[in-house]
N, C-alpha and C positions, 0 to 999 in steps of 0.2 A: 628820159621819159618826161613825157610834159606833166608840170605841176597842177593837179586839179585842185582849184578852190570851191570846197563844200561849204553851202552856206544851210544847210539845215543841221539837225540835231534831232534824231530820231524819239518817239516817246516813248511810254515805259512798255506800252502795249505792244509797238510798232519792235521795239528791240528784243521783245519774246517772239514776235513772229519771226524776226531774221534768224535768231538763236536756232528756233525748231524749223525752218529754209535748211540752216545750216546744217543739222543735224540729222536729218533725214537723207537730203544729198548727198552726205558722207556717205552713208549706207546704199547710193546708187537708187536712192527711189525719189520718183516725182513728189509731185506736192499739188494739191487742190488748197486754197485760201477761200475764205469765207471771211471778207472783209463791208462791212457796211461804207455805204457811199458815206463820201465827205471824212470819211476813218482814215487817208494817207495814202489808197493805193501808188499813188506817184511815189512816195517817199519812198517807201519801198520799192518799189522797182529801180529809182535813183542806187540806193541802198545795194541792194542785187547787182547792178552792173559796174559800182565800184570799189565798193567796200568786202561783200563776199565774195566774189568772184571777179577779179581785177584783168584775173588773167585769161579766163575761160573766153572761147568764142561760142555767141550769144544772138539768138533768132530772138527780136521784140515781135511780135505781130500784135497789130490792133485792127481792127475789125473794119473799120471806114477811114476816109480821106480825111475828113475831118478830125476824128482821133489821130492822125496820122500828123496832120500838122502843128494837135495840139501839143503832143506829146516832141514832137524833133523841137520846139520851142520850148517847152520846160526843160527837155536834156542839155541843151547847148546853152539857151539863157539862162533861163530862174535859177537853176543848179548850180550852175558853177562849170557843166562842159561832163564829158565822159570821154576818159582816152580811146581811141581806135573808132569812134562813133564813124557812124556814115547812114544813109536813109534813101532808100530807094521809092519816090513819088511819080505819079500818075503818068511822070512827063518823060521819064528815064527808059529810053529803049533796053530791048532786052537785052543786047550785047553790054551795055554801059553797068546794067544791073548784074550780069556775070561776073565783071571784072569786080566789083563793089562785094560780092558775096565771098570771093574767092580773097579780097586783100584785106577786107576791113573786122576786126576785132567784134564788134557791134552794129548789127545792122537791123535797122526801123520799117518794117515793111509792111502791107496789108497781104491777105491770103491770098487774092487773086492774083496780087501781080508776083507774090513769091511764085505761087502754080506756074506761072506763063513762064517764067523764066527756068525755072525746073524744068520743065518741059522738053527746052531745048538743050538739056545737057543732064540729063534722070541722072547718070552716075556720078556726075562732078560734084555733087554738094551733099551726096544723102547721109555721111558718116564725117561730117567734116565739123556738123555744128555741138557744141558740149553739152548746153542746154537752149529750151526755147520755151519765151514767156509770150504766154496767151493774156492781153486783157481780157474781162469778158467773155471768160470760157462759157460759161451756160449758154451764148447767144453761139455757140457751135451745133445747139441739136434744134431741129425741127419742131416745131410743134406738135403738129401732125407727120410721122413719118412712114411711109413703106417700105419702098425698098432701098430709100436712101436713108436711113435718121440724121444724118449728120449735114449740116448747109454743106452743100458746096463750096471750095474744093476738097474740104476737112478729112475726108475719107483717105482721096490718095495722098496728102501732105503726112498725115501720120504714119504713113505705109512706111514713105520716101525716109522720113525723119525717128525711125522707130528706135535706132541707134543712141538717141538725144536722152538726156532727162526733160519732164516738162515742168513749170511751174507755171497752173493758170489761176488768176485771179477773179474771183466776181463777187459782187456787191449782196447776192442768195445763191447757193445753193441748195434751197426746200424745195424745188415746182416739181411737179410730172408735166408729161407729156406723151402724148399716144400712141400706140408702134401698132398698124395695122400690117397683116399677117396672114394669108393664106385664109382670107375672110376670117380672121380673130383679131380682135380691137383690144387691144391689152394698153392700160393704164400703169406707166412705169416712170419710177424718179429721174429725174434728169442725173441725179449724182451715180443710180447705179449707171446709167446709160454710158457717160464720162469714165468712169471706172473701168467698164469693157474695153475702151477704145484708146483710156489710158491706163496700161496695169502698171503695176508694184508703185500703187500711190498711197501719198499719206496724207491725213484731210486734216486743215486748220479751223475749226469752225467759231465763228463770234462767241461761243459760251467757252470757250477756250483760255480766253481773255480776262475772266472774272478774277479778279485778286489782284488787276493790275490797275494804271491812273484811265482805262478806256472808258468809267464813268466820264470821266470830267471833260473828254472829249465829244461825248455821244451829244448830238442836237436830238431833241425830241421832238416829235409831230404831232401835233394834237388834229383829232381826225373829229370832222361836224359833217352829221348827215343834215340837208336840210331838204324837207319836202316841200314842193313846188305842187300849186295843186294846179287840177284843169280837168276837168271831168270829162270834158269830150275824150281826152287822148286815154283818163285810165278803160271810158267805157270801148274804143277800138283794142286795146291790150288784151279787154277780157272778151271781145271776137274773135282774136286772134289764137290766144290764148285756147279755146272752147275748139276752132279747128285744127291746131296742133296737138292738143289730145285726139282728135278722131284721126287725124293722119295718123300718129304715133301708135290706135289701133288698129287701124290697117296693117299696119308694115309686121307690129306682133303678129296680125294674124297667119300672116303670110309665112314668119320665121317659123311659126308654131309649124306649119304642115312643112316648112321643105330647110329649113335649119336651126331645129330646136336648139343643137349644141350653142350656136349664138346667141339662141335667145337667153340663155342661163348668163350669159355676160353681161347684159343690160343691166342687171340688177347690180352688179360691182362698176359698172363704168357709167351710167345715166343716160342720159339723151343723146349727149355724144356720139355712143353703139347706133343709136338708131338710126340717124343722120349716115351715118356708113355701112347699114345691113346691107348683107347679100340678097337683095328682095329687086321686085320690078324696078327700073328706071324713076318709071312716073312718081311712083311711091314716094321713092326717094326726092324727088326733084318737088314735089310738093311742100313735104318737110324743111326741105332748105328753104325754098324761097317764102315761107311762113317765118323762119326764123329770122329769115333777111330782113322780111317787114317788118317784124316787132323791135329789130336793133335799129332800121332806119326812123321808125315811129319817131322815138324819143332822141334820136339827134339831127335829123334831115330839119331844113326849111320849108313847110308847108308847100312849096312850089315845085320843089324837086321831089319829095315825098309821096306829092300827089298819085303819079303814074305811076307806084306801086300798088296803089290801093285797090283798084276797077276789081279785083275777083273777090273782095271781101263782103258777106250780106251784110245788109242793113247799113253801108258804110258808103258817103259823098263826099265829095271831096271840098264840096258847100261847107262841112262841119266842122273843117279845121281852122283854127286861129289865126287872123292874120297875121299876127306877133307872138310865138311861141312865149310862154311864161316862163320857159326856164331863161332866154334871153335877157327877159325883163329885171329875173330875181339875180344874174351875173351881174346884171349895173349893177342895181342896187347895194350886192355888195361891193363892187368897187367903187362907188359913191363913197363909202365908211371905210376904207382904205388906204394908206399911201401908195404902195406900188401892190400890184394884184396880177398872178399868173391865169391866164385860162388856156386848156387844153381841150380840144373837140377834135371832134373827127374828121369835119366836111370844111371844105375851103370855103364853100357857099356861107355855112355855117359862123364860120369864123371872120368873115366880110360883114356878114349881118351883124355882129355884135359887134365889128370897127365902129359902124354908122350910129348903132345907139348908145355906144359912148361917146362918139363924136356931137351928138345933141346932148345928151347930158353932162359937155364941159369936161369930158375925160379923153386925157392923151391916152391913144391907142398906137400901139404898134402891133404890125405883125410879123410872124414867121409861117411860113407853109413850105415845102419842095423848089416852090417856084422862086422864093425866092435865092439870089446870086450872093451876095454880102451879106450871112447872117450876120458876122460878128460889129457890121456898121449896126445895124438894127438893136443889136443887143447893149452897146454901147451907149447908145442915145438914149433906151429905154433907162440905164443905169444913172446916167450923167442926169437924166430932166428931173426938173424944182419944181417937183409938185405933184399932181396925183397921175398916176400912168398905169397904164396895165398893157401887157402884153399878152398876146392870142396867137398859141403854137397848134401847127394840127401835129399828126404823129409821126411825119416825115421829118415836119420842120424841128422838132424837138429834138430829136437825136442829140445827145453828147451834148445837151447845153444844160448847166447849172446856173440859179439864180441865186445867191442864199441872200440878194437885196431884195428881195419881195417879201413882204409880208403871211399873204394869203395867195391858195393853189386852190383854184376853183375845177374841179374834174367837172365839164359838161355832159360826157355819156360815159360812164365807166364801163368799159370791157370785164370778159368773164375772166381773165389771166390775174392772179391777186399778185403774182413776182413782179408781173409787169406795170401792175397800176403802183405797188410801193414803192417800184424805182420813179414812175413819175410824181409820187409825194415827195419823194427825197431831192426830188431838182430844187427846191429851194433851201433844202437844209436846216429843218427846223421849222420854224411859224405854225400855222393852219394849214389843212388841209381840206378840204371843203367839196361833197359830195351834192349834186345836185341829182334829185330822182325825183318823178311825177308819185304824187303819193296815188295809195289803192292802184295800182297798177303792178306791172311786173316784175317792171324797172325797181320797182320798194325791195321786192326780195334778194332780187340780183345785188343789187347796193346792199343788202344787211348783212348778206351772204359773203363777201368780197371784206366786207370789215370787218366781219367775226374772225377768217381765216388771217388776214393782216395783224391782228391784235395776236393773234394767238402763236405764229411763228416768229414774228420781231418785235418782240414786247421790250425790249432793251429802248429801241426807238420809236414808239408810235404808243398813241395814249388817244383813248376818244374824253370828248369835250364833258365837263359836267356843267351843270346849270348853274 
């Protein structure tokens, strides 16, 4: 057997987790891990495929290409190597990947291309694997689900694989997400969700940890709202605003005469229900595209923003800013910065704020979808002598961590709190930095979104004091 040279040393936290991995498995039951980013998940999973289980054959799935090739480089490099290893990538046809699942000890795959290959052989692999690790299990359900909860292929993969134990890993398991039902909108945790579709599991959660060295590990975030003012845009908010309550009484009206039973749910699930009632079309379609506007208000470029606006009263498109203030207040801080992360939503968005660091003597880079070589980008950002900041949309951000950056500027915060805390933790520590147009709506949504973040990962996150 070939010699593996381990070059880590697990921590005091990290070696309770494999303890109760181990210990539960014994017993034939999975395992759910609630590990914070930057907390070792690689270490353990290292850990998992050669130290508990040397012998077991072993499904790694991760979620994307790019996880995909991070991960076969930390197994083979940084590590030291894993016996039996093998990794079936984007490029490997399907026969090539039979042969690889059928001979290899450990194999590193993404969900789709496991599906495609299963496919063509449903009985040759379904009882064959011992256990299989999920990174990133929560990013298996839906947000919104119906009749699917679970992303695609995740449904038939666990059918196939029920035989396995599982071990999935992810950075939270606190979020809900919403399971629509025979016109009933039910508000449900992602962990019980996980739990149906993986039984006889056993859950490791971060307060788990307490008594062990995982202080001295934890990076902290210090979280700063800061308000950006502009009076034009809070008084469109509060147009918009003034018409999504008259829609929102509409659509009750409507529930009240022909599906009262719904309407009794609005009051446990919010605005959400209403966005999805069983009521007219139009109803509904008014509601959406009012919400649409108020989220593109506060992160669109005045020029693309524009063409949303025509059905709004009292609202021209004369009235908006040539130069959005939250733009402005981004330099600014990366002016008082060494290296400075920003996150936005719009490419447009994120080109505009290249240009006004580029007048303001600030190296910018970016990242979006579109771009082919994150990792050239992300290096240069890392390597330059001097002030730099990087500008990812939500594409381009996937699976990259920064912990060289200073400050993490959030340009439009999304309503998901799991998802905006995994984007404070790409740098691991530092600032975290909230921009919202004050008196407007965007104020609430941002105080809303850090109250719940404070309140579920208080181990790592801390707001700013004066």
């Amino acid at each position: 057997m070939q010699k593996i040279d381990r070059k880590i040393v697990p921590r005091g936290y990290q070696k309770l987790i494999l303890d109760l991995i181990e210990l539960h498995t014994s017993k034939k039951k999975s395992v759910l891990l609630e590990l914070d980013c930057g907390m070792g998940k690689r270490v353990i999973t290292y850990e998992l495929l050669t130290s508990l289980f040397p012998d077991k054959r072993i499904l790694l799935v991760v979620l994307s290409s790019s996880s995909l090739h991070e991960t076969k480089d930390f197994l083979q490099n940084e590590y030291g190597g894993v016996e039996g290893f093998n990794w079936i990538g984007p490029g490997i046809s399907n026969a090539y990947g039979q042969k690889i699942l059928k001979e290899s000890r450990v194999i590193l795959c993404t969900p789709q291309k496991l599906s495609n290959i299963m496919k063509k052989d449903p009985k040759g692999f379904a009882n064959t694997f011992d256990i299989v690790i999920i990174n990133e299990v929560d990013k298996l359900i839906r947000r919104m689900g119906s009749k699917r909860v679970l992303i695609y292929p995740w449904s038939d993969l666990l059918d196939k694989l029920e035989s396995s134990l599982f071990i999935g890993m992810s950075g939270t398991l606190r979020d809900s997400h919403y399971v629509l039902d025979q016109d009933q909108l039910e508000i449900r945790k992602e962990l019980d969700t996980l739990i149906e579709f993986i039984p006889d599991v056993e859950l490791i959660f971060m307060d788990y940890l307490a008594g062990t060295d995982v202080t001295k590990f934890t990076k902290e975030t210090t979280i700063e709202a800061v308000p950006v003012e502009d009076p034009t845009i809070s008084h469109i908010s509060d147009i918009i605003g003034q018409q999504l309550r008259e829609a929102y009484a509409a659509i009750k009206a409507e529930l009240k005469e022909e599906a009262p039973e719904y309407l009794e749910q609005v009051e446990k699930t919010g605005p959400q229900a209403l966005l999805q009632a069983p009521v007219s079309e139009s109803l509904r379609a008014k509601a959406q595209s009012l919400t649409l506007t108020r989220k593109y208000l506060f992160s669109m470029m005045p020029a693309q923003l524009k063409k949303f606006l025509w059905n709004l009263p009292d609202v021209d498109e004369s009235m908006l800013p040539v130069i959005p203030q939250k733009v402005l207040k981004a330099v600014e801080i990366a002016q008082n910065t060494n290296k400075t992360v920003i996150l936005c939503s719009y490419i447009r968005t994120a080109k505009t704020i290249v240009s006004h660091l580029t007048k303001a003597k600030i190296k910018p880079f970016l990242i979006t979808g579109q771009i082919f070589d994150k990792n050239a980008v992300l290096q240069s950002f890392r390597k330059y002598d001097g002030k730099a900041t990087i500008i990812m949309s939500p594409v381009g951000e996937r699976d990259i961590d920064l912990p060289e950056a200073d400050k993490l500027i959030i340009f439009d915060c999304v309503r998901t709190a799991k998802t905006v805390y995994q984007q404070l933790k790409r740098i691991r520590g530092g600032i975290g930095i909230f921009l919202y147009y004050n008196n407007s709506y965007e104020a609430k949504k941002v105080q809303s979104v850090i109250s719940t973040i404070l309140e579920r990962y208080p181990w790592s996150t801390k707001i700013a004091t004066e």
